[in-house]
Backbone and ligand atoms as CSV (ligand in chain L), in Angstrom:
chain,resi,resn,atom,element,x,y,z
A,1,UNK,N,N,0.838,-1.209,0.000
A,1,UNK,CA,C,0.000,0.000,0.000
A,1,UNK,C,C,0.870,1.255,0.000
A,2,UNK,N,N,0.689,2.024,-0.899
A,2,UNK,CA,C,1.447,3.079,-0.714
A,2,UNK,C,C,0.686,4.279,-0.017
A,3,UNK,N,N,1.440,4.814,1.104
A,3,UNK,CA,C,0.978,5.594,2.057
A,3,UNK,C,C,0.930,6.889,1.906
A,4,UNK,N,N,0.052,8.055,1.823
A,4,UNK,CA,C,0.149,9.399,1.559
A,4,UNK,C,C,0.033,9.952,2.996
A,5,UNK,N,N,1.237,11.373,3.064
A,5,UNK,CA,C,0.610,11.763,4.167
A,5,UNK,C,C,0.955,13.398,3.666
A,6,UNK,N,N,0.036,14.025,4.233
A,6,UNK,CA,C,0.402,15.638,4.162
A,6,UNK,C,C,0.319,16.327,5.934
A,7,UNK,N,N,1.774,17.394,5.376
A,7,UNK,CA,C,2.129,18.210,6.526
A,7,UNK,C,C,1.799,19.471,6.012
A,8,UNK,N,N,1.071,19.572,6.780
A,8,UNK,CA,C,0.001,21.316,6.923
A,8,UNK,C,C,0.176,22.366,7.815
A,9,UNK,N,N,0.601,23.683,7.468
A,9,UNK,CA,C,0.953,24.577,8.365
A,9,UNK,C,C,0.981,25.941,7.302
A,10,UNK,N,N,1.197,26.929,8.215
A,10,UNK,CA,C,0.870,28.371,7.412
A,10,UNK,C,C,2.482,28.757,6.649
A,11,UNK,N,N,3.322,27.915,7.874
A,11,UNK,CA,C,4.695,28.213,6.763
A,11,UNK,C,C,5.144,29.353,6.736
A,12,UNK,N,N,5.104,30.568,7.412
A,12,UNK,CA,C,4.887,31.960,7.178
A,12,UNK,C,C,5.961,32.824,7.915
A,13,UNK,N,N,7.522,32.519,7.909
A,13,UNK,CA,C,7.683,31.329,6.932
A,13,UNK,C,C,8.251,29.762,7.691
A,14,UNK,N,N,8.633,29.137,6.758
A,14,UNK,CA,C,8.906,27.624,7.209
A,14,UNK,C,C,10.397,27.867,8.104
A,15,UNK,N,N,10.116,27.355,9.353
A,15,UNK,CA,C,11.531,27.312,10.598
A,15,UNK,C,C,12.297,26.031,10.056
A,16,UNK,N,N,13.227,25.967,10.907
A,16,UNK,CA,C,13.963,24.620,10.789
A,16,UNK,C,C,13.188,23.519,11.391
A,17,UNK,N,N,12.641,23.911,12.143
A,17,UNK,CA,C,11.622,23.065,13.131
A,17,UNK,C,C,10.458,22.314,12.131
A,18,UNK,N,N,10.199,23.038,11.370
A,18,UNK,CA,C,9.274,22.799,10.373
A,18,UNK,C,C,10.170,21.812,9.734
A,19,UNK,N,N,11.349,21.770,8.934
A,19,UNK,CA,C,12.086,21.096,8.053
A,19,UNK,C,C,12.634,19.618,8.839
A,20,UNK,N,N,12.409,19.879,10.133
A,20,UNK,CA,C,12.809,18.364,10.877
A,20,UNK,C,C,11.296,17.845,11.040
A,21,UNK,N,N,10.671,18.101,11.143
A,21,UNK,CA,C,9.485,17.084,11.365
A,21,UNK,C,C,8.780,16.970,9.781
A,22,UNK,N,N,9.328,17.670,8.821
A,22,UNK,CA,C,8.934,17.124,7.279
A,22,UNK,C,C,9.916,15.747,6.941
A,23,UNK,N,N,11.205,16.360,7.181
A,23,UNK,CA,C,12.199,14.964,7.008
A,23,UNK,C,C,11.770,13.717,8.108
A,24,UNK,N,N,11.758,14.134,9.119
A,24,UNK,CA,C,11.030,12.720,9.807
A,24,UNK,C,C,9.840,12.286,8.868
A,25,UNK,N,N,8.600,12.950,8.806
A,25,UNK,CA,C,7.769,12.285,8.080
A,25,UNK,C,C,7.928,11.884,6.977
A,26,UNK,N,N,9.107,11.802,5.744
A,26,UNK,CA,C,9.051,11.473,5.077
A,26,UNK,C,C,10.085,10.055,4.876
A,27,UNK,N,N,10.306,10.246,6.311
A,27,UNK,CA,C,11.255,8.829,6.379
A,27,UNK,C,C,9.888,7.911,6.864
A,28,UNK,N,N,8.494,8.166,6.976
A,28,UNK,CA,C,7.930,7.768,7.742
A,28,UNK,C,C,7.017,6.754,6.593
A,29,UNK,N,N,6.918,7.640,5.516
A,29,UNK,CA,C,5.479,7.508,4.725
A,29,UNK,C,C,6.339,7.067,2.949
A,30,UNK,N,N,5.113,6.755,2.153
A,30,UNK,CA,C,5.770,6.541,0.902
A,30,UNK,C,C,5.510,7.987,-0.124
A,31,UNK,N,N,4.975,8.706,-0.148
A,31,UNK,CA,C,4.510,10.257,-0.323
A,31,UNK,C,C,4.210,11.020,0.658
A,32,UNK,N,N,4.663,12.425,0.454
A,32,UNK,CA,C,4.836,13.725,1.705
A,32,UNK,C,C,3.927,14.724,0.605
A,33,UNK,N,N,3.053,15.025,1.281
A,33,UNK,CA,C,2.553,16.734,0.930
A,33,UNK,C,C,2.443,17.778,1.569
A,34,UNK,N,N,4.095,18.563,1.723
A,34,UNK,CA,C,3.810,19.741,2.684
A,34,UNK,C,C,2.634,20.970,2.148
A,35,UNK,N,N,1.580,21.072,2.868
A,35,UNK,CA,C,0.772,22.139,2.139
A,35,UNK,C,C,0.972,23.358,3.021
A,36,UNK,N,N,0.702,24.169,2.186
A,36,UNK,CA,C,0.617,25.420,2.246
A,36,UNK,C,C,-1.068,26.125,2.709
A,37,UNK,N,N,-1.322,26.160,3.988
A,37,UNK,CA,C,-2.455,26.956,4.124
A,37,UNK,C,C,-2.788,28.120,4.746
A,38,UNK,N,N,-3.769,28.741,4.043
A,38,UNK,CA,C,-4.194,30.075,4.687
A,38,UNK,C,C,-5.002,29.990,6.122
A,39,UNK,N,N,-3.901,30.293,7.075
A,39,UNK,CA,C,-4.986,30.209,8.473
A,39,UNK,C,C,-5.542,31.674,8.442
A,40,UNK,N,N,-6.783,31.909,9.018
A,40,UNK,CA,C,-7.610,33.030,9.036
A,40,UNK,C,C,-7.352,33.980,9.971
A,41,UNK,N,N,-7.060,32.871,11.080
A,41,UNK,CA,C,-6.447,33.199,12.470
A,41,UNK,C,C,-5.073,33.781,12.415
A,42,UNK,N,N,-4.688,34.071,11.721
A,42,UNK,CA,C,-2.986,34.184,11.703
A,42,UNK,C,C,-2.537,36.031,10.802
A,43,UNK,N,N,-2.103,37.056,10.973
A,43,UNK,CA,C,-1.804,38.194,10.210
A,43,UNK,C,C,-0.664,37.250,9.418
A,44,UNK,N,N,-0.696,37.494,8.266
A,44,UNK,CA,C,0.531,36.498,7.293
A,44,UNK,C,C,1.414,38.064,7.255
A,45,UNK,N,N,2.590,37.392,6.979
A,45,UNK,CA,C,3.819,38.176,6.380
A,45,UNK,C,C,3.863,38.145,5.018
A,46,UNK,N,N,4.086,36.656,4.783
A,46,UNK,CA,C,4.607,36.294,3.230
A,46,UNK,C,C,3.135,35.862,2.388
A,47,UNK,N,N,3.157,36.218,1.273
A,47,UNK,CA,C,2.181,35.267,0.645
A,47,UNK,C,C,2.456,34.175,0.345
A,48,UNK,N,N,1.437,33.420,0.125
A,48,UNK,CA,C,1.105,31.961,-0.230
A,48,UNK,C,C,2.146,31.106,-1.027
A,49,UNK,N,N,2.891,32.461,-2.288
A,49,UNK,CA,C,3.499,31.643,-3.650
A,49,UNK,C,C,4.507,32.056,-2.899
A,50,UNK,N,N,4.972,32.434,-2.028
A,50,UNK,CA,C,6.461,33.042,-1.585
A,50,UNK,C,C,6.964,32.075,-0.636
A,51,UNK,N,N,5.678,31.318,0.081
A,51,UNK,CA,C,5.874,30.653,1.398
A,51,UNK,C,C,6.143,29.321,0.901
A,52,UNK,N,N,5.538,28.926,-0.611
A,52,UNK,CA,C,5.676,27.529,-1.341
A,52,UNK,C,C,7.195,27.874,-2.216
A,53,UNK,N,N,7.418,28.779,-2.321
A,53,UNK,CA,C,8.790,28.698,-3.329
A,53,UNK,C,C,10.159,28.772,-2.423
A,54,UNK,N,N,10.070,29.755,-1.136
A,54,UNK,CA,C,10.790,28.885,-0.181
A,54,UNK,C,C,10.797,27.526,0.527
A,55,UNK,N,N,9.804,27.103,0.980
A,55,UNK,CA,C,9.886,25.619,1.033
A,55,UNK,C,C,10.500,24.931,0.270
A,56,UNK,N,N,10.137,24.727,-0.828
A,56,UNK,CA,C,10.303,24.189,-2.106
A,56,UNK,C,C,12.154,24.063,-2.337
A,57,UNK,N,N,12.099,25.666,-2.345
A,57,UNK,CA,C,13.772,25.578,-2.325
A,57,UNK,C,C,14.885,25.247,-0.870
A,58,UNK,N,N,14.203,25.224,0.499
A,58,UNK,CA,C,15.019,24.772,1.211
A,58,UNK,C,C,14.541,23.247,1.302
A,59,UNK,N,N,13.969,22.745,1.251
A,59,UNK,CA,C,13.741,21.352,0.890
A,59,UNK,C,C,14.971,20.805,0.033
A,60,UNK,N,N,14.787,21.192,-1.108
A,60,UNK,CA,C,16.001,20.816,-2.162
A,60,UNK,C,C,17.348,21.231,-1.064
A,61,UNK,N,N,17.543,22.260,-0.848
A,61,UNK,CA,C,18.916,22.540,-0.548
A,61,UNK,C,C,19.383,21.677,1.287
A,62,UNK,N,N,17.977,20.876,1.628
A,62,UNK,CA,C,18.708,20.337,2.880
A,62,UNK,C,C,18.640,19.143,2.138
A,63,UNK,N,N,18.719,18.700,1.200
A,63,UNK,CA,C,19.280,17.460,0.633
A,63,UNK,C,C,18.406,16.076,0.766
A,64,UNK,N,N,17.293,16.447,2.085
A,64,UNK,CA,C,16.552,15.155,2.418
A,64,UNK,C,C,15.949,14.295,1.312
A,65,UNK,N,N,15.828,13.331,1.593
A,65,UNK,CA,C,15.019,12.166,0.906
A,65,UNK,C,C,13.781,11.688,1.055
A,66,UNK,N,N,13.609,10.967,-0.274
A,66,UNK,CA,C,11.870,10.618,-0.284
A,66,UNK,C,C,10.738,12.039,-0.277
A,67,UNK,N,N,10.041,11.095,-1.064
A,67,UNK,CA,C,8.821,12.030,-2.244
A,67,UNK,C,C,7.927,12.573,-1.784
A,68,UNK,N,N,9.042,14.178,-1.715
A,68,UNK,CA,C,8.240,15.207,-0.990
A,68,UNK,C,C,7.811,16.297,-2.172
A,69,UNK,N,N,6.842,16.751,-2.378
A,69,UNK,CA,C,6.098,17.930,-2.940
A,69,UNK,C,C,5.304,19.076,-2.025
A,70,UNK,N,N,5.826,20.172,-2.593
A,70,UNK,CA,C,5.097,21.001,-1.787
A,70,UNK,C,C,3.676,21.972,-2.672
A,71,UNK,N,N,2.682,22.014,-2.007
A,71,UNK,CA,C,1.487,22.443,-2.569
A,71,UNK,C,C,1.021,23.828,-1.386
A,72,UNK,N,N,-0.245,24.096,-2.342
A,72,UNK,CA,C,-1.426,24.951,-1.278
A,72,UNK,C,C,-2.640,24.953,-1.633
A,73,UNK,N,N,-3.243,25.412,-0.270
A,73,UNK,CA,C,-4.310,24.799,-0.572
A,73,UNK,C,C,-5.503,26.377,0.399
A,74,UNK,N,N,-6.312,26.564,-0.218
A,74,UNK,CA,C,-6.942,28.035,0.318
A,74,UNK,C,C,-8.453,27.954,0.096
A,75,UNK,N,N,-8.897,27.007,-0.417
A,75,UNK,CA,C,-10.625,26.496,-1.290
A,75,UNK,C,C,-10.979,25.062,0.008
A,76,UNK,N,N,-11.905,25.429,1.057
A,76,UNK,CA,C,-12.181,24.647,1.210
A,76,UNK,C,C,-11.829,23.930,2.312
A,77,UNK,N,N,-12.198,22.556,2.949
A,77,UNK,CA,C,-11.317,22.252,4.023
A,77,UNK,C,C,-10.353,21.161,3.355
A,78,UNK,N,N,-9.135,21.338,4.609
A,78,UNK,CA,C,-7.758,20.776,4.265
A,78,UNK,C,C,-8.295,19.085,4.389
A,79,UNK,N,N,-9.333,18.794,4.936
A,79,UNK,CA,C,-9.481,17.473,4.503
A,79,UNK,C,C,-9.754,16.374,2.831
A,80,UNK,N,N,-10.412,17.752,2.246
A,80,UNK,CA,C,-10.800,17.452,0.914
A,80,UNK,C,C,-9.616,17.610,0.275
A,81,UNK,N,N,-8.480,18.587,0.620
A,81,UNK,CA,C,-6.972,18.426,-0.180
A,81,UNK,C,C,-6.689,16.709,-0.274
A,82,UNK,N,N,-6.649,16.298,1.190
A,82,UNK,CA,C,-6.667,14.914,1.515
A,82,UNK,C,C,-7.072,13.702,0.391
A,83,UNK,N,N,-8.463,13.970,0.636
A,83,UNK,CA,C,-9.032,13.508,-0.008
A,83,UNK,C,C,-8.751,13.223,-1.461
A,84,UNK,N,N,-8.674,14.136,-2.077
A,84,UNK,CA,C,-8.681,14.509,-3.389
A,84,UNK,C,C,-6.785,13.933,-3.640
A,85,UNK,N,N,-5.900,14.391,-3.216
A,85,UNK,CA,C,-4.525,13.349,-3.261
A,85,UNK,C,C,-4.327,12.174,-2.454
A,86,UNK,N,N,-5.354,10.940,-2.361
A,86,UNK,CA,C,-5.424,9.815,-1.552
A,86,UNK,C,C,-5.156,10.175,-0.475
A,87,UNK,N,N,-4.466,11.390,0.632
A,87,UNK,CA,C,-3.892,11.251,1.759
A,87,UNK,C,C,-4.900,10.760,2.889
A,88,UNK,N,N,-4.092,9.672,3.688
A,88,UNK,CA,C,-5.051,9.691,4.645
A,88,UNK,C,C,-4.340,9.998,6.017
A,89,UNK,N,N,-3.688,10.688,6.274
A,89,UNK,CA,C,-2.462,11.126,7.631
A,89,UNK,C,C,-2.293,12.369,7.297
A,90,UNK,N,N,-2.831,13.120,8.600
A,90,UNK,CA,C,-1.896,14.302,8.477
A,90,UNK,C,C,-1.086,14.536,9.792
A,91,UNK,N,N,0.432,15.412,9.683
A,91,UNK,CA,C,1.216,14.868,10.723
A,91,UNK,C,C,1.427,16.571,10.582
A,92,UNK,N,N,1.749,16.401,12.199
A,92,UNK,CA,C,1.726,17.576,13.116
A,92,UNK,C,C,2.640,17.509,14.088
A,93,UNK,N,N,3.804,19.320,14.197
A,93,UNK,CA,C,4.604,18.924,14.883
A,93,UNK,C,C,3.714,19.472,16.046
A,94,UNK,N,N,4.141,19.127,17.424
A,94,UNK,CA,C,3.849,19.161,18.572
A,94,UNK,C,C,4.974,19.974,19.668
A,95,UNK,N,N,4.592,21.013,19.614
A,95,UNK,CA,C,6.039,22.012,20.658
A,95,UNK,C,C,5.368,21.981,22.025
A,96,UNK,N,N,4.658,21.893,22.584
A,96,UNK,CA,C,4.370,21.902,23.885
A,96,UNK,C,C,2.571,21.634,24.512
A,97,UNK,N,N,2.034,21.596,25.292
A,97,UNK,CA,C,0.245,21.575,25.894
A,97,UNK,C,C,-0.105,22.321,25.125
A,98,UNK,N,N,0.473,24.067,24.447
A,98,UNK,CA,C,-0.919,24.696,24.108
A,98,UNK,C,C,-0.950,24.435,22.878
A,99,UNK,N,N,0.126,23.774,22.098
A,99,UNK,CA,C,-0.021,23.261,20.448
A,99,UNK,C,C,-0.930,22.084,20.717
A,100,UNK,N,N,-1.169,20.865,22.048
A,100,UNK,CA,C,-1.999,19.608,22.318
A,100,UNK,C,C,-3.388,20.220,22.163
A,101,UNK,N,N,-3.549,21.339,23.121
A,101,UNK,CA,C,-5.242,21.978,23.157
A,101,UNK,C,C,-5.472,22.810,21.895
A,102,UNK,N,N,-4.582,23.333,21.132
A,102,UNK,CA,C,-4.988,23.515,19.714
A,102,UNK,C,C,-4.991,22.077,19.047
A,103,UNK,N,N,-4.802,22.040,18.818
A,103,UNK,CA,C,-4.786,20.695,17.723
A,103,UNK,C,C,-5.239,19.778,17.693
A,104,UNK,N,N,-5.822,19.227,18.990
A,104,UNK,CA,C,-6.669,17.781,19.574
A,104,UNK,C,C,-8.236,18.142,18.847
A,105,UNK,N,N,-8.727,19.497,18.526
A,105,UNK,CA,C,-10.493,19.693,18.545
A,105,UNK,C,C,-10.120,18.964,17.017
A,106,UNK,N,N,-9.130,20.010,15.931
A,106,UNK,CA,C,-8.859,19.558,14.360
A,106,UNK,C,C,-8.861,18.069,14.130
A,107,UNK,N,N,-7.870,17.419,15.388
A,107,UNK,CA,C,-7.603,16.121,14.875
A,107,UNK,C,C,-8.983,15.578,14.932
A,108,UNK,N,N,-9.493,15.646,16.015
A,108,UNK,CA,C,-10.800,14.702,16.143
A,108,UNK,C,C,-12.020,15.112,14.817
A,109,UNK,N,N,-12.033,16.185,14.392
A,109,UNK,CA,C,-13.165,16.809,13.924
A,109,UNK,C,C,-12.494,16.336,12.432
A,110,UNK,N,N,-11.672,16.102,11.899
A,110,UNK,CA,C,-10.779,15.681,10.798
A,110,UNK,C,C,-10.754,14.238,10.642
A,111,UNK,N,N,-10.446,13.704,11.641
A,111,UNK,CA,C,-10.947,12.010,11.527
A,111,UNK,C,C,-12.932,11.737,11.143
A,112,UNK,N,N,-13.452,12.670,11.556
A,112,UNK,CA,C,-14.709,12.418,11.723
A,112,UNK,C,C,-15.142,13.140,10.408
A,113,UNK,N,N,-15.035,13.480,9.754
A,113,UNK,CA,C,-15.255,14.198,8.545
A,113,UNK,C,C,-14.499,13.201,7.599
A,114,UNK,N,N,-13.778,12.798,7.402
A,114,UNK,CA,C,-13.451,12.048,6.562
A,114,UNK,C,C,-12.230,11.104,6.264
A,115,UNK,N,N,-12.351,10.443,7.800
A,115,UNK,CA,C,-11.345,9.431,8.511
A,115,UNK,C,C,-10.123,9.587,8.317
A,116,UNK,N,N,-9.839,10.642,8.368
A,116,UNK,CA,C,-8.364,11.176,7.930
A,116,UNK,C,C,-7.665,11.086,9.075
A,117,UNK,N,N,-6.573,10.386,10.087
A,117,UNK,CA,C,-5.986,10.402,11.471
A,117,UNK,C,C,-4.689,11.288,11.190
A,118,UNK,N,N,-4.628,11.936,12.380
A,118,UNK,CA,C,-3.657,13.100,12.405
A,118,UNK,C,C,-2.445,12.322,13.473
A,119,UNK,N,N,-1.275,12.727,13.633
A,119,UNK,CA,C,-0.431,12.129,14.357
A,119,UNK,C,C,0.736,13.293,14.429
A,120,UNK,N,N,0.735,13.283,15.844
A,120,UNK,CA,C,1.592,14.817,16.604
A,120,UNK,C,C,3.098,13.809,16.427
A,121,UNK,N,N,3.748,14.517,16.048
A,121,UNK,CA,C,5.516,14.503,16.397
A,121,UNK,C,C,6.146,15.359,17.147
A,122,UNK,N,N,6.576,14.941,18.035
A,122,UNK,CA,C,7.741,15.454,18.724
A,122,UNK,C,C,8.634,16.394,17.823
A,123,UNK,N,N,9.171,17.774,18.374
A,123,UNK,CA,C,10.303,18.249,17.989
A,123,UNK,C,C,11.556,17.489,18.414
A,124,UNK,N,N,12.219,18.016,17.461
A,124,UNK,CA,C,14.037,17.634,18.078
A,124,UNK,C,C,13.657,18.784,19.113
A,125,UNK,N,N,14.691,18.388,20.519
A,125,UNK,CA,C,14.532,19.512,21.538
A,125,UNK,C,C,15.059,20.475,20.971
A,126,UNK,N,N,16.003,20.740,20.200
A,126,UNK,CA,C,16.966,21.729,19.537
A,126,UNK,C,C,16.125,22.789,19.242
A,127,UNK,N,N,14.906,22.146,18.340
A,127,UNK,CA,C,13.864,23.297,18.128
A,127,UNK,C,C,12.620,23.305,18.733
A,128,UNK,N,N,12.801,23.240,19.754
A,128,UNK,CA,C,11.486,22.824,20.382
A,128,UNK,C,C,10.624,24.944,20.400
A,129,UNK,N,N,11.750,25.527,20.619
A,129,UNK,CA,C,11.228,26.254,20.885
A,129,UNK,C,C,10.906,27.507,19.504
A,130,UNK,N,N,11.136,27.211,18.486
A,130,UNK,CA,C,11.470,27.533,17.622
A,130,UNK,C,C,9.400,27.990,16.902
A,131,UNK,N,N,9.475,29.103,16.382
A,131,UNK,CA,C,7.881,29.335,16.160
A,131,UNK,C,C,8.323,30.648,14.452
A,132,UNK,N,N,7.350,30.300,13.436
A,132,UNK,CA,C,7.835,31.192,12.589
A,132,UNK,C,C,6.939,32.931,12.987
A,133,UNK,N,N,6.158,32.643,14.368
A,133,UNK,CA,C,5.634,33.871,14.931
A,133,UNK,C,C,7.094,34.511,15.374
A,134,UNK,N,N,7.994,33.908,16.095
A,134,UNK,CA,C,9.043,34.194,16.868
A,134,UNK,C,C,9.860,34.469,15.836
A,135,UNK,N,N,10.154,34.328,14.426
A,135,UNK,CA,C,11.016,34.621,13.495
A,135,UNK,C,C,10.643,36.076,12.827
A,136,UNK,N,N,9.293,35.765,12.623
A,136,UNK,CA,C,8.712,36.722,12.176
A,136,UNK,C,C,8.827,38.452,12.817
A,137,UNK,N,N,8.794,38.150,14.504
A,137,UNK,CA,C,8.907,39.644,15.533
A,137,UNK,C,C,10.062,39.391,15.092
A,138,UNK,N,N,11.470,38.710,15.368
A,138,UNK,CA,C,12.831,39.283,15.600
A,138,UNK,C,C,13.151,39.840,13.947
A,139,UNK,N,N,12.432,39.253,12.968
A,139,UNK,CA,C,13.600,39.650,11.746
A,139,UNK,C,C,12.724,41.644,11.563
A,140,UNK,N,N,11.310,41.351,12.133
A,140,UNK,CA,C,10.420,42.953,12.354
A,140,UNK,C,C,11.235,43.670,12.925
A,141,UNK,N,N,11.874,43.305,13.829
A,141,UNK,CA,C,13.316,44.449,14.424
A,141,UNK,C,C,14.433,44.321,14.193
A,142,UNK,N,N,14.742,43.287,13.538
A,142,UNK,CA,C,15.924,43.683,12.539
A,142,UNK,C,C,17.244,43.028,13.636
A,143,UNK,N,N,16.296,41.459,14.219
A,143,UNK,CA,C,17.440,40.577,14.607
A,143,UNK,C,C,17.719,39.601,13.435
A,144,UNK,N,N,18.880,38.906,13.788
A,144,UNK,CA,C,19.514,37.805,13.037
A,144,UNK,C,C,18.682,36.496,13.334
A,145,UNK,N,N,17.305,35.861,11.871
A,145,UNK,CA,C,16.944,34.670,12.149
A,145,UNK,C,C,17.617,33.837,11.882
A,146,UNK,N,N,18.876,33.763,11.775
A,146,UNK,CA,C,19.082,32.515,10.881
A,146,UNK,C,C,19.601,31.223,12.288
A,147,UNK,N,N,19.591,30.840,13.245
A,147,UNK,CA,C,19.731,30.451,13.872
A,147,UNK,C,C,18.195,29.463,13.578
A,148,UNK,N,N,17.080,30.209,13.000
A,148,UNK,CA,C,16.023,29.265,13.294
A,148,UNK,C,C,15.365,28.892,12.203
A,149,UNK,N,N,16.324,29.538,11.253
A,149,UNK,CA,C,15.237,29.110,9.751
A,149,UNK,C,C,16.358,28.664,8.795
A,150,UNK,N,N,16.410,28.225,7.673
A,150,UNK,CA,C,16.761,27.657,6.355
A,150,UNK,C,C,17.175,28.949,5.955
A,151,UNK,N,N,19.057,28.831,5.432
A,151,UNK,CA,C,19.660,30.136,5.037
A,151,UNK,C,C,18.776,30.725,3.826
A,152,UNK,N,N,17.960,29.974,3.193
A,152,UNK,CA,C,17.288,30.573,1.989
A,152,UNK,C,C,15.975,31.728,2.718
A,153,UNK,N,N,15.537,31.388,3.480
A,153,UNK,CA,C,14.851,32.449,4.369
A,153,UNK,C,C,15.237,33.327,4.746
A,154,UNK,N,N,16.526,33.150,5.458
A,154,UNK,CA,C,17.559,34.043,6.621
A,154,UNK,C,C,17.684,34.787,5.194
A,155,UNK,N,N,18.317,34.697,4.054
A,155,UNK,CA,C,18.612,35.772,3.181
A,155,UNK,C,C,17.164,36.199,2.983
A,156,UNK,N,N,16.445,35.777,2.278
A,156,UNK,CA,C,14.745,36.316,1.956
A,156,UNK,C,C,14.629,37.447,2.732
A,157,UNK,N,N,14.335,37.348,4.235
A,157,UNK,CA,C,13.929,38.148,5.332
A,157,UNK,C,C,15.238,39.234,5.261
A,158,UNK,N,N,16.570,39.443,5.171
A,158,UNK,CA,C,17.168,40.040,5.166
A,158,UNK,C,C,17.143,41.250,4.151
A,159,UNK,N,N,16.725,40.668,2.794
A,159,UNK,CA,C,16.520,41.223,1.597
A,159,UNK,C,C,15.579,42.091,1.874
A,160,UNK,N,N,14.526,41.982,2.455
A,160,UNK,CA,C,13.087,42.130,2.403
A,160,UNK,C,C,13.257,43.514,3.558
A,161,UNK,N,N,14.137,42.990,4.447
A,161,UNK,CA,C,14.464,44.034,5.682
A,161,UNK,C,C,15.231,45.511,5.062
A,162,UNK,N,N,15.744,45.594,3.982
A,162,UNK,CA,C,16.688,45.833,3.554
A,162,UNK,C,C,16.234,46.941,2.749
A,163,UNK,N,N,15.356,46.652,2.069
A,163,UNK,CA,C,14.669,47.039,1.213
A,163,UNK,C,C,14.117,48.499,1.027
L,1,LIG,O1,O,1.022,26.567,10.998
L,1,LIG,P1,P,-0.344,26.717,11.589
L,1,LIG,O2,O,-0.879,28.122,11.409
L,1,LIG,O3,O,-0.394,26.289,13.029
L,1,LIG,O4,O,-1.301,25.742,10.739
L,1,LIG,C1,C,-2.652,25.605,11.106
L,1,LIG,C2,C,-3.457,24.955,9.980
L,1,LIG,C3,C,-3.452,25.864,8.761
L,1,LIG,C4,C,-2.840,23.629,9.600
L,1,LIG,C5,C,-4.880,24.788,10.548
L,1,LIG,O5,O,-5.451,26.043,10.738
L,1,LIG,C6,C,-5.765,23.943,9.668
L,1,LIG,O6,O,-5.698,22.740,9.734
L,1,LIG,N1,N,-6.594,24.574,8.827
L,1,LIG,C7,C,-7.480,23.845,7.941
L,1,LIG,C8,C,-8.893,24.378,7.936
L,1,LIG,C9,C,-9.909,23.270,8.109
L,1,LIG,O7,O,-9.951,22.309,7.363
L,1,LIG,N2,N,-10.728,23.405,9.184
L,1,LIG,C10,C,-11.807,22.481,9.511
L,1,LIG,C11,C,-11.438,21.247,10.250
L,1,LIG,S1,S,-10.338,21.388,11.597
């Protein structure tokens, strides 16, 4: 059986933290779909095609393995993305209780809509603490992210600061 799973997040933009629990999952599964979604809840920085073309390119440049594609998805619920590319897993990193009490109502309400099971991963502790909210304030004042994101970002945000 070949296994689909998609990793869903706003990406805005993608941490390193993000890039270790994509490479875990894709050591996990036989297809990866990191998507790209618009949370409502969230003020975005980057748009949508900016947040998929960095991914896209630090993906390639951390060298990992196994068949990862990155998409987005903004029409609809993220279960029918699912749906619609066989996935039936979606995997979620897990940084601490208040990512458990966010994320426990989705998982359940996501299995029940269209048996889709969600499964929390652990961070590496390295990044446990690592948030692209927290990248987002320091590079707004004009600290150094690159400690927490993919040098293709760390330049992006620099450029962008720069500007
Ligand atoms: O990186 P984020 O912002 O924590 O990602 C949250 C996201 C976008 C994955 C979450 O908001 C989500 O799953 N949105 C999908 C919308 C949806 O399908 N809602 C109904 C069932 S929970």
């Amino acid at each position: 059986m070949h296994r689909i799973a998609v990793v869903p997040g706003s990406f805005d933009p993608v941490t390193l933290g993000h890039l270790d629990v994509i490479e875990r999952a894709a050591g996990l599964f036989d297809e990866i779909h990191v998507l790209v979604v618009h949370n409502p809840d969230k003020h975005a920085l980057l748009p949508i095609s900016e947040r998929v073309s960095l991914l896209e390119r630090a993906i390639t440049d951390s060298g990992m393995s196994g068949s990862i594609q990155v998409a987005s998805w903004n029409v609809g619920l993220l279960v029918d993305y699912c749906t619609d590319v066989g996935a039936t897993v979606l995997v979620k990193g897990i940084r601490s209780q208040i990512d458990v009490a966010y994320e426990t109502p989705m998982a359940i309400v996501n299995r029940n809509l269209a048996q889709v099971e969600t499964i929390f991963m652990l961070p590496d502790p390295g990044h446990a603490h690592v948030s692209s909210s927290l990248v987002r304030q320091v590079a707004a004042l004009g600290g150094d992210v690159a400690p927490y994101v993919p040098s293709v970002v760390a330049e992006f945000l620099q450029g962008e600061s720069t500007d």
